[in-house]
C-alpha atoms as an extended CHARMM CRD file, in Angstrom:
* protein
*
        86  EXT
         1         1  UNK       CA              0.0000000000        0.0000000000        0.0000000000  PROA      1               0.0000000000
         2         2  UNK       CA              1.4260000000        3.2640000000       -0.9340000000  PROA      2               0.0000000000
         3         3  UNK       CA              1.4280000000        6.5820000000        1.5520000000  PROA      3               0.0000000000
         4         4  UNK       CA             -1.3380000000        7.6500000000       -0.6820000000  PROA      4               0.0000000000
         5         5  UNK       CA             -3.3390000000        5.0140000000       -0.3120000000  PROA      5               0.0000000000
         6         6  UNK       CA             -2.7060000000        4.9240000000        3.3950000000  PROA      6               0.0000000000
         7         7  UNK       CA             -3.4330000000        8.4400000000        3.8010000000  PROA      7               0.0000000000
         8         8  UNK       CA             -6.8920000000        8.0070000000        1.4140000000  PROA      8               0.0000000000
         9         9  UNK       CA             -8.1700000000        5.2430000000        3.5140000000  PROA      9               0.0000000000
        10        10  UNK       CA             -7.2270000000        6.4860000000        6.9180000000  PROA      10              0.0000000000
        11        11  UNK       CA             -9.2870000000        9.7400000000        5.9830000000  PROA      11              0.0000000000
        12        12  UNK       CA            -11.9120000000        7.5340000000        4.9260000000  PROA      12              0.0000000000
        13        13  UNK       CA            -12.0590000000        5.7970000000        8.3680000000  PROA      13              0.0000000000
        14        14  UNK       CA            -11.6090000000        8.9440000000       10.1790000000  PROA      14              0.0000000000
        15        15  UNK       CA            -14.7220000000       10.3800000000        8.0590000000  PROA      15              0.0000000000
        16        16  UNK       CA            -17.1730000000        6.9480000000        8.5660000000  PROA      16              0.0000000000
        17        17  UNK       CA            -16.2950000000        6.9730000000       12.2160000000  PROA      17              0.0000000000
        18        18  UNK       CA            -17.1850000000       10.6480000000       12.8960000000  PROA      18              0.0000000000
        19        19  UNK       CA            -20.3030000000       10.3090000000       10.8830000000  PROA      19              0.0000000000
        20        20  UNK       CA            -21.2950000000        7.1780000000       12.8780000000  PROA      20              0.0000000000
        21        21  UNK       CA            -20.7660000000        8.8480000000       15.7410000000  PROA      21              0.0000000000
        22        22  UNK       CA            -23.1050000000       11.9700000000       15.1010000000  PROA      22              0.0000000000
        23        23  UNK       CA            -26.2220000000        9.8220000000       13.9240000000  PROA      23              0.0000000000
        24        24  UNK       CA            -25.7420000000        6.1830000000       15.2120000000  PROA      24              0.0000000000
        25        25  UNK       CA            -28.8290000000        5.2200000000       13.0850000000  PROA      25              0.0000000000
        26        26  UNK       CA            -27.4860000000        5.4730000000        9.5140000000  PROA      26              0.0000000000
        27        27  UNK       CA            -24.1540000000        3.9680000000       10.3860000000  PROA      27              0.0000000000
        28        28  UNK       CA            -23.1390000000        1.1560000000        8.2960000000  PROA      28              0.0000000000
        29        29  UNK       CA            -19.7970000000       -0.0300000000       10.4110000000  PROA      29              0.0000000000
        30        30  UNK       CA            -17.9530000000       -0.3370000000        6.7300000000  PROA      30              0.0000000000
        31        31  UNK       CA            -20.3850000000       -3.1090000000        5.9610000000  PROA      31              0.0000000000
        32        32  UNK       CA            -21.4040000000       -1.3270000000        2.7380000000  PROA      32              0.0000000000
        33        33  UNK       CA            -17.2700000000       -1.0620000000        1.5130000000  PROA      33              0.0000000000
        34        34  UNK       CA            -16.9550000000       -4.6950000000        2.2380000000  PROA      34              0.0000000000
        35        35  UNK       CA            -20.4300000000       -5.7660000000        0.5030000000  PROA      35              0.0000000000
        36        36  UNK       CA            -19.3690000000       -3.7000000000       -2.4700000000  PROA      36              0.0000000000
        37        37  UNK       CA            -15.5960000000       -5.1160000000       -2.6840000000  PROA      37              0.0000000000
        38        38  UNK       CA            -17.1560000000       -8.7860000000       -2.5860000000  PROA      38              0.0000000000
        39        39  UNK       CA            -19.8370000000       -8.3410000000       -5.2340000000  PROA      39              0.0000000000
        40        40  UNK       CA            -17.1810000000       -6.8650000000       -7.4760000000  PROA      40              0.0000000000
        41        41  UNK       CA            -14.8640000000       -9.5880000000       -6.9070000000  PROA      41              0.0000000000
        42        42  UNK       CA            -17.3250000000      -12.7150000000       -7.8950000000  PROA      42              0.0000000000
        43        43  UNK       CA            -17.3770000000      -13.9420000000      -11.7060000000  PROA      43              0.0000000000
        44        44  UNK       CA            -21.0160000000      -14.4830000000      -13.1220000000  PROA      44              0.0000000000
        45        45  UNK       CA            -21.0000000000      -18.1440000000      -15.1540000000  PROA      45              0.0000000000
        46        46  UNK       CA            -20.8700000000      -16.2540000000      -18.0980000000  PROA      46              0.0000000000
        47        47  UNK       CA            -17.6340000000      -14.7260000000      -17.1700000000  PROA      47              0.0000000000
        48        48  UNK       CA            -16.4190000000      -18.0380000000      -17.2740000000  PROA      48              0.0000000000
        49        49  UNK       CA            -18.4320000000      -19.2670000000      -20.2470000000  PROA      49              0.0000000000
        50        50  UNK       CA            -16.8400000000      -16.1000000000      -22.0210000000  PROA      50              0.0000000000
        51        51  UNK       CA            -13.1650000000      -16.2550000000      -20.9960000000  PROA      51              0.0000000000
        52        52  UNK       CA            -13.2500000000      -19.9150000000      -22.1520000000  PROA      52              0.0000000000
        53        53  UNK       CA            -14.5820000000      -19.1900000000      -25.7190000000  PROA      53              0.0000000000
        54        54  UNK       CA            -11.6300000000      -16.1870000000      -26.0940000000  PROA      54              0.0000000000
        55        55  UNK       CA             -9.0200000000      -19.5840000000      -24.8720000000  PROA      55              0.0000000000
        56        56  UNK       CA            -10.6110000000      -22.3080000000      -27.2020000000  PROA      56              0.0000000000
        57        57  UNK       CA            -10.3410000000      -19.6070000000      -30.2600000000  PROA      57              0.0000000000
        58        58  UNK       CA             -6.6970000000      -19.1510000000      -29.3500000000  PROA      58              0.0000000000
        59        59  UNK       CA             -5.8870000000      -22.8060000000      -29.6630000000  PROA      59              0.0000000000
        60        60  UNK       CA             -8.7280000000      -22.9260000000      -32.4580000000  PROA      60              0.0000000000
        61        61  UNK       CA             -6.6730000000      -20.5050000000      -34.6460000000  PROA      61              0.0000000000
        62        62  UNK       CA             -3.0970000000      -22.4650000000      -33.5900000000  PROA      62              0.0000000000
        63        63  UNK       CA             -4.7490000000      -25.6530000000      -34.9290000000  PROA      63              0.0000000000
        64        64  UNK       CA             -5.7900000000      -24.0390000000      -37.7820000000  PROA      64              0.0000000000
        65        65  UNK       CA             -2.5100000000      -22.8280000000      -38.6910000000  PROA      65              0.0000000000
        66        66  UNK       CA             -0.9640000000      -25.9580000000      -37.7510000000  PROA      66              0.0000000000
        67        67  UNK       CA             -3.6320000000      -27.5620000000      -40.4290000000  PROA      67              0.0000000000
        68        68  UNK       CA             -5.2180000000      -30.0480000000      -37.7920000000  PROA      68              0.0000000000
        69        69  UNK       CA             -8.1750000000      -29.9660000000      -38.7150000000  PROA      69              0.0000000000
        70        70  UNK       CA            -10.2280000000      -32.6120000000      -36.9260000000  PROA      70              0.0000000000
        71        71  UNK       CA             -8.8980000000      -31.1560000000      -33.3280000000  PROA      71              0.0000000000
        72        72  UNK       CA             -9.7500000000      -27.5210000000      -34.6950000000  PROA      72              0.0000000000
        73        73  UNK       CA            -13.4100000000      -29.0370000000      -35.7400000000  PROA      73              0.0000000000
        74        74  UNK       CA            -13.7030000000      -30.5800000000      -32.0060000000  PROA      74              0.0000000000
        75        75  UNK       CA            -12.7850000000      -26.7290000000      -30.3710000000  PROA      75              0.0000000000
        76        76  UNK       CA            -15.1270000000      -25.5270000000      -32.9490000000  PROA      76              0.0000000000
        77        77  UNK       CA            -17.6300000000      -27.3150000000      -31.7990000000  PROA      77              0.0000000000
        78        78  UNK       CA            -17.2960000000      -26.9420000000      -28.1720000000  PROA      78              0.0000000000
        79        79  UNK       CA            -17.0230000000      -22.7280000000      -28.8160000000  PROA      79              0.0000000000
        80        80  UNK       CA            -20.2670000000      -23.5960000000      -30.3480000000  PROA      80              0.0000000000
        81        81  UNK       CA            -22.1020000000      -24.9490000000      -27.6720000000  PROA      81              0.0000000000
        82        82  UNK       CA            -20.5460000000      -22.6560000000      -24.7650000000  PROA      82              0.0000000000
        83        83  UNK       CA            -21.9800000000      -20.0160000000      -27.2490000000  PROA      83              0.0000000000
        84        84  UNK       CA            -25.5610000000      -21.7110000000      -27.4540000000  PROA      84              0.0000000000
        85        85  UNK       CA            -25.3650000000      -21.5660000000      -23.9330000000  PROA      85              0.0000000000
        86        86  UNK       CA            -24.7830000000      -17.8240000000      -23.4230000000  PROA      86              0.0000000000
């Protein structure tokens, strides 16, 4: 963490905890940051379904140039029905 960081997030703290302190009521305790940081941080299934698809047409276009054809029909085919399934 650089001083910057440091710095941004200790004024951030310094902030919540004052404001928590003056109205109790609408204090969160940081649970909102953390919520927020873990939602980001999870991969739908189509994340997945997509990254695979952009790794099969990598080693669909190296089989391709490598003229093996029946393993770039088999990749072609599974690209095909992760995209049927998007």
């Amino acid at each position: 963490m650089t001083d910057k960081e440091y710095k941004a997030l200790y004024n951030r703290i310094k902030k919540d905890l004052y404001e928590e302190f003056l109205d109790p009521d609408t204090a969160t305790y940081g649970l909102d940051i953390i919520n927020d940081d873990i939602y980001e941080s999870i991969e739908s299934p189509k994340d997945d379904i997509k990254s695979e698809i952009k790794n099969l047409k990598l080693i669909l276009q190296e089989y391709l140039i490598t003229e093996e054809y029946e393993k770039a029909a088999i990749i072609n085919q599974r690209i095909n029905d992760l995209q049927d399934k998007l």
